[in-house]
DSSP file (Angstrom, degrees, kcal/mol; ACC not computed):
  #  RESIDUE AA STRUCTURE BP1 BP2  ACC     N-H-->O    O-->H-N    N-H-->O    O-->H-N    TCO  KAPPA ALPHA  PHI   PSI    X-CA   Y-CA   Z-CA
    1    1 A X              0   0    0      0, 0.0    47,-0.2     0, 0.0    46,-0.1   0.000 360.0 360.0 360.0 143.9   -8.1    5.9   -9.9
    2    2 A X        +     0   0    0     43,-0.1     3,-0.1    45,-0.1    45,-0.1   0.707 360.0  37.2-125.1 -44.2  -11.5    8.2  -10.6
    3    3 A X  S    S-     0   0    0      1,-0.2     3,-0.3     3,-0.1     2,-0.2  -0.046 114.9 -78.4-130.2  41.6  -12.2    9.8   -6.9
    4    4 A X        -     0   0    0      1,-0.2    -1,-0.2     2,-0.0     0, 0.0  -0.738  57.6 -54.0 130.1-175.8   -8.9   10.5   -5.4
    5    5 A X  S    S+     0   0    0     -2,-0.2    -1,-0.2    -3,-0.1    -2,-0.0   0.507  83.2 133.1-110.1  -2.7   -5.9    9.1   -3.7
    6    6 A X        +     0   0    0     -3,-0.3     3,-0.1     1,-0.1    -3,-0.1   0.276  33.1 174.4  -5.3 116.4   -7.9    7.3   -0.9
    7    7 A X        -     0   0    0      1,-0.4     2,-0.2     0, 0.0    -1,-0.1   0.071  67.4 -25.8-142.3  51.8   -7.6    3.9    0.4
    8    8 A X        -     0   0    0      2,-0.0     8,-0.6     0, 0.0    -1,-0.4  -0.707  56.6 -87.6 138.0 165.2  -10.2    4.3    3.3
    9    9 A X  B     -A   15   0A   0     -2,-0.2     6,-0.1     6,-0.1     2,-0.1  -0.652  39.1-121.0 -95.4 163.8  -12.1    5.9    5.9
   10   10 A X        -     0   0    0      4,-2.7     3,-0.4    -2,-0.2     6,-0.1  -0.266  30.3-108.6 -93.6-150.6  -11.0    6.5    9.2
   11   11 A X  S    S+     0   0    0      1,-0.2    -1,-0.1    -2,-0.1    -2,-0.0   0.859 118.2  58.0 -70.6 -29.3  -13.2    5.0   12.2
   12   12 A X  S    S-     0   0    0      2,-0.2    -1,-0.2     1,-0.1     3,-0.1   0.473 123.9-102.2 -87.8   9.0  -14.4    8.5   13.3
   13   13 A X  S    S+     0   0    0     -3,-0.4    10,-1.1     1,-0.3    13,-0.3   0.391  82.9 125.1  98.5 -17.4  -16.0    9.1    9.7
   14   14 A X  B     -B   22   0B   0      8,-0.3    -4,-2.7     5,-0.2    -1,-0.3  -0.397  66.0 -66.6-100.4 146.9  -12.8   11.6    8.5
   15   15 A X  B     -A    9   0A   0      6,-5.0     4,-0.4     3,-0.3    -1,-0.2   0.136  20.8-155.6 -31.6 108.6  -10.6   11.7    6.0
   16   16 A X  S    S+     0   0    0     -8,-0.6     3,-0.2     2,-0.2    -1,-0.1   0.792 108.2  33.9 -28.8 -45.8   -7.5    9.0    5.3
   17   17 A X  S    S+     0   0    0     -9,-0.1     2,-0.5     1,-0.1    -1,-0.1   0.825 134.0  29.1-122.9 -71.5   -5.5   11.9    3.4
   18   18 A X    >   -     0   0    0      1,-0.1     3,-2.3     3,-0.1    -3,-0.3  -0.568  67.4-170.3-133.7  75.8   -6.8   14.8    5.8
   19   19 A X  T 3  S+     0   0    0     -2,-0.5    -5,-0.2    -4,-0.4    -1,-0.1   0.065  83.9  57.0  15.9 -44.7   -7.7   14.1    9.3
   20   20 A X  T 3  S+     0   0    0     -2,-0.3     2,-0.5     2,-0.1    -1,-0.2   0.626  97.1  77.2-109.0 -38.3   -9.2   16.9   10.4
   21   21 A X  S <  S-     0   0    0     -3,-2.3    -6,-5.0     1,-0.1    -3,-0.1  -0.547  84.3-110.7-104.2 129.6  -12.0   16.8    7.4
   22   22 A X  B     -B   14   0B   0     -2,-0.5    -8,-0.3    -8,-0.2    -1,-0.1  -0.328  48.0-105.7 -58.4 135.0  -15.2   14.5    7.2
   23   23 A X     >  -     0   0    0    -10,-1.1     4,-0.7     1,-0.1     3,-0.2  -0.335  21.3-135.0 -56.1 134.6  -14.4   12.1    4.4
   24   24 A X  H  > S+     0   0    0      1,-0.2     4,-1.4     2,-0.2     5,-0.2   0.621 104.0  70.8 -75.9   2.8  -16.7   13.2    1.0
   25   25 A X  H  > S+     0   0    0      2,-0.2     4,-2.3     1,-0.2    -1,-0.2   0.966 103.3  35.3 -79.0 -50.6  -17.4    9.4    0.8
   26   26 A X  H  4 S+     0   0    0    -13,-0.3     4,-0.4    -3,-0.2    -2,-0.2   0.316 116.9  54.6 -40.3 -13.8  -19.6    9.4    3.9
   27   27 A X  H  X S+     0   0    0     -4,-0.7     4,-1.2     2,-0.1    -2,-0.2   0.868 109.7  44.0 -73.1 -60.1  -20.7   12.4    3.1
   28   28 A X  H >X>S+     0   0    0     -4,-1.4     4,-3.6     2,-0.2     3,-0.7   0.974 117.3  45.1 -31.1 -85.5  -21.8   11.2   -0.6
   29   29 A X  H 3X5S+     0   0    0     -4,-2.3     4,-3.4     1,-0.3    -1,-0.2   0.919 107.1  52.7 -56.7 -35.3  -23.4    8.2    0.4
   30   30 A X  H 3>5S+     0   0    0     -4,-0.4     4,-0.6     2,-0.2    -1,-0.3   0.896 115.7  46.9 -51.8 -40.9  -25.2    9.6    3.3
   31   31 A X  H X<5S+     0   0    0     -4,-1.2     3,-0.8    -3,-0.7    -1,-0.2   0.898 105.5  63.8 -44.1 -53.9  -26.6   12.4    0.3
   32   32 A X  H ><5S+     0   0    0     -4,-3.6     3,-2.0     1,-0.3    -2,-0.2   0.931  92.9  54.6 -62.8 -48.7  -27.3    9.5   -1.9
   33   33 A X  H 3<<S+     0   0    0     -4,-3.4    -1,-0.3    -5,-0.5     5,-0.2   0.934 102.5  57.3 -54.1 -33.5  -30.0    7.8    0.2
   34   34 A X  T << S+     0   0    0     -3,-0.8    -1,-0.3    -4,-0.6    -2,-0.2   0.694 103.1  85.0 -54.1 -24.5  -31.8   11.4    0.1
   35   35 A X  S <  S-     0   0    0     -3,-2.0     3,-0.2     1,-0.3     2,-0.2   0.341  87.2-118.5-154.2 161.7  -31.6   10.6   -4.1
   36   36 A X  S    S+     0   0    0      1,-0.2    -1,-0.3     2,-0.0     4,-0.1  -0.191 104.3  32.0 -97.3-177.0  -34.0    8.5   -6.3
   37   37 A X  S >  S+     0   0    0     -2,-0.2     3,-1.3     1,-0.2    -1,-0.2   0.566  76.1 166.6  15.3  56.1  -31.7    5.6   -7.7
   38   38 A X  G >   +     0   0    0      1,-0.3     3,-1.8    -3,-0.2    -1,-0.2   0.848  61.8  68.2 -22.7 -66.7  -29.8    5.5   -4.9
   39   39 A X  G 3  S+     0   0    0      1,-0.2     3,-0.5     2,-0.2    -1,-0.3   0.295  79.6  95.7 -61.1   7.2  -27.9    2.3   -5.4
   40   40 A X  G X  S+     0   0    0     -3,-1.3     3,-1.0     1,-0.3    -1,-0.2   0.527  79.8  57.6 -53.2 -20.7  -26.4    4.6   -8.3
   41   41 A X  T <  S+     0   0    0     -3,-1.8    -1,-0.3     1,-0.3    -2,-0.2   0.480  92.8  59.4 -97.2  -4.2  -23.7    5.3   -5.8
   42   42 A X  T 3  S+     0   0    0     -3,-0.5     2,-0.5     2,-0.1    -1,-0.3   0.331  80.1 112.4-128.2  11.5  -22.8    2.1   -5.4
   43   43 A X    <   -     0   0    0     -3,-1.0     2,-0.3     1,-0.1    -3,-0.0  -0.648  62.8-132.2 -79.0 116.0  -21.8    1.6   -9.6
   44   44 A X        -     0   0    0     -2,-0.5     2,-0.3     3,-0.0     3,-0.1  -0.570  27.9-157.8 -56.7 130.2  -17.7    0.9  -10.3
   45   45 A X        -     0   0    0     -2,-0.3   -43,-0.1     1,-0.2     3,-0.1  -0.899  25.3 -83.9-112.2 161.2  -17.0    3.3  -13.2
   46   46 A X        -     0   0    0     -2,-0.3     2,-0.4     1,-0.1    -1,-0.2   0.292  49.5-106.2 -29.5 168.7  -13.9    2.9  -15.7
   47   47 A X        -     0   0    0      1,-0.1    -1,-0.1    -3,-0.1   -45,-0.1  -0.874  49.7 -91.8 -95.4 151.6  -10.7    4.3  -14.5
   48   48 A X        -     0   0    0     -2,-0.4     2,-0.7   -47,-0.2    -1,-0.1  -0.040  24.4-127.6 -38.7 144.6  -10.0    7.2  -16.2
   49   49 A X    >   +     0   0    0      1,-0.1     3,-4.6     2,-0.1     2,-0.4  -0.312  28.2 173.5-105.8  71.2   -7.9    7.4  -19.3
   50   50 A X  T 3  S+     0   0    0     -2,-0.7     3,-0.5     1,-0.3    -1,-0.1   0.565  72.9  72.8 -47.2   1.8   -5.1   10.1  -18.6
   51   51 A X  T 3  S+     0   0    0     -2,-0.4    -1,-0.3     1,-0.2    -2,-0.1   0.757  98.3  49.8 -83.6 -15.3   -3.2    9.3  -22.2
   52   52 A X  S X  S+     0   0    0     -3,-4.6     3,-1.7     2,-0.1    -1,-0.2   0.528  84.5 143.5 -99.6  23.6   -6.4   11.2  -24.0
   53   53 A X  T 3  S+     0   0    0     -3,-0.5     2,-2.7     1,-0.4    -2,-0.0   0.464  75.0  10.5 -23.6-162.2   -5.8   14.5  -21.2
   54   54 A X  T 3  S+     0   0    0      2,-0.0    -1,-0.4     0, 0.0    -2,-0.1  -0.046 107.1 116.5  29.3  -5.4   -6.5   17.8  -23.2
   55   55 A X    <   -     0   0    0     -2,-2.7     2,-0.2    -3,-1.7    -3,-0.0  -0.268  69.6 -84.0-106.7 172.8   -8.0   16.0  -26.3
   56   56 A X        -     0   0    0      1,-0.1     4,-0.2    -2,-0.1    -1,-0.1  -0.636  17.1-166.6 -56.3 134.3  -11.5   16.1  -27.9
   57   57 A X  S  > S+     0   0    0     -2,-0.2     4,-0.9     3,-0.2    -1,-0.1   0.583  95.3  45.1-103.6 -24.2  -14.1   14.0  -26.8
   58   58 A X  H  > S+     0   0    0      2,-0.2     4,-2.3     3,-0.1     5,-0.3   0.875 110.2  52.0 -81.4 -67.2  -16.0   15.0  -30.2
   59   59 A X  H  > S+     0   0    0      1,-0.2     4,-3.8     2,-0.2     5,-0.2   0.837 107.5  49.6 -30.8 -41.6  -13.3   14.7  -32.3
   60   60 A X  H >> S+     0   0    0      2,-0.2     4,-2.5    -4,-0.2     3,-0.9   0.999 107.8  53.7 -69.9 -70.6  -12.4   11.1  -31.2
   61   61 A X  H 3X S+     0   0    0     -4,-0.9     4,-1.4     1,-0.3    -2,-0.2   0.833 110.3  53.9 -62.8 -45.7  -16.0   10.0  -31.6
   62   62 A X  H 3X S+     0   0    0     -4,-2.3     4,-1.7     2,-0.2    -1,-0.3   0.836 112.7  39.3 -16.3 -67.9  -15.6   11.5  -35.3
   63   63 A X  H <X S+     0   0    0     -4,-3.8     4,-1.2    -3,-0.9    -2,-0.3   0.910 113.2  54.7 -74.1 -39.9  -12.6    9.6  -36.1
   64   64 A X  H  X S+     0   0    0     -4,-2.5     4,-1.6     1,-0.3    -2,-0.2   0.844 114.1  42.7 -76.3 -30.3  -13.8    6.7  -34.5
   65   65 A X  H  < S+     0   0    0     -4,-1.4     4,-0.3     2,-0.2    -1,-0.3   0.736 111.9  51.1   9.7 -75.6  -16.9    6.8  -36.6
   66   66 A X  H >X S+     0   0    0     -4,-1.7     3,-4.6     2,-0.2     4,-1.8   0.997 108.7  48.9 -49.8 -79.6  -15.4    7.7  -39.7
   67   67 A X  H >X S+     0   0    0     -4,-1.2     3,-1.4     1,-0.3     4,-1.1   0.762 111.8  56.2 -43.9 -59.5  -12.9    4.8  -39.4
   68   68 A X  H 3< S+     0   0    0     -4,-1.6    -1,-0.3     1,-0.3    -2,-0.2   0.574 112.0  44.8  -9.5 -33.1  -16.5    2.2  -38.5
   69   69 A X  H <4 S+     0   0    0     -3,-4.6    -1,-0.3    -4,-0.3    -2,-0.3   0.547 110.3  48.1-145.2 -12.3  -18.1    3.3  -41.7
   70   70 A X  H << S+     0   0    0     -4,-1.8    -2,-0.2    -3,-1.4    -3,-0.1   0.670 105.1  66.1 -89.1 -10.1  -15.0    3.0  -44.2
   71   71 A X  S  < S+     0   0    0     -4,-1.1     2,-2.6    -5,-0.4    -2,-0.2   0.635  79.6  81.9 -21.7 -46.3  -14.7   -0.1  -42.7
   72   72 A X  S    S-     0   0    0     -3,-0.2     4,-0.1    -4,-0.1    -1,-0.1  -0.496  79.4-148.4 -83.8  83.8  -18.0   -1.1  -44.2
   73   73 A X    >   -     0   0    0     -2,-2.6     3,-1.5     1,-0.1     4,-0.2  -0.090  34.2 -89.6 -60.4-175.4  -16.9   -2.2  -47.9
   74   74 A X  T 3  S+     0   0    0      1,-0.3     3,-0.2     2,-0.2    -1,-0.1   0.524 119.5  58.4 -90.5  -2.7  -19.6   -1.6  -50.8
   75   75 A X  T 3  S+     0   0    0      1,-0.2    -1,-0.3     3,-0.0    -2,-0.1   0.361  95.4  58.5-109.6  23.6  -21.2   -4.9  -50.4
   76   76 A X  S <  S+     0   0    0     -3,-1.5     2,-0.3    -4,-0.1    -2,-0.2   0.198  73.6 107.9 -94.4  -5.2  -22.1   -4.7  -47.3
   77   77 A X        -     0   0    0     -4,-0.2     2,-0.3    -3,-0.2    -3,-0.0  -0.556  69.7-126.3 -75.4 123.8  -24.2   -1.8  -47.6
   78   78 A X              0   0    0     -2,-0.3    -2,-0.1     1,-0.1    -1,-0.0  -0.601 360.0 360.0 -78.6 141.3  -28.5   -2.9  -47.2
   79   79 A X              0   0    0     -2,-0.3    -1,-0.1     0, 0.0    -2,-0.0   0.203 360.0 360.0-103.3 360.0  -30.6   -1.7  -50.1
């Protein structure tokens, strides 16, 4: 899960979780139309990956990189 522990709005526009408070999802989309690419808002992203918490996001692209390119034996290489 990326935006929370949500699983709805309520009828009056307020929070699932916390009653009292306009939901930031109506809030958000209502923003978005003000927005260029609007319909941006409306993209599934991944779920998060909580196993890489704390870690490098440069490093990892490093090793994953490195590991791609030794990969590549010497006769694959273009001249």
């Amino acid at each position: 899960m990326r935006n929370g522990p949500c699983g709805g709005v309520r009828p009056d526009g307020n929070c699932e979780v916390k009653p009292e408070m306009r939901c930031v999802w109506v809030e958000a989309c209502a923003g978005s139309e003000q927005m260029r690419a609007s319909e941006r808002i409306d993209e599934v992203q991944i779920p998060v990956d909580h196993r890489i918490k704390d870690t490098s996001a440069w490093l990892r692209h490093i090793e994953e990189s490195a590991a791609e390119t030794s990969a590549v034996g010497e006769g694959d290489v273009k001249r």
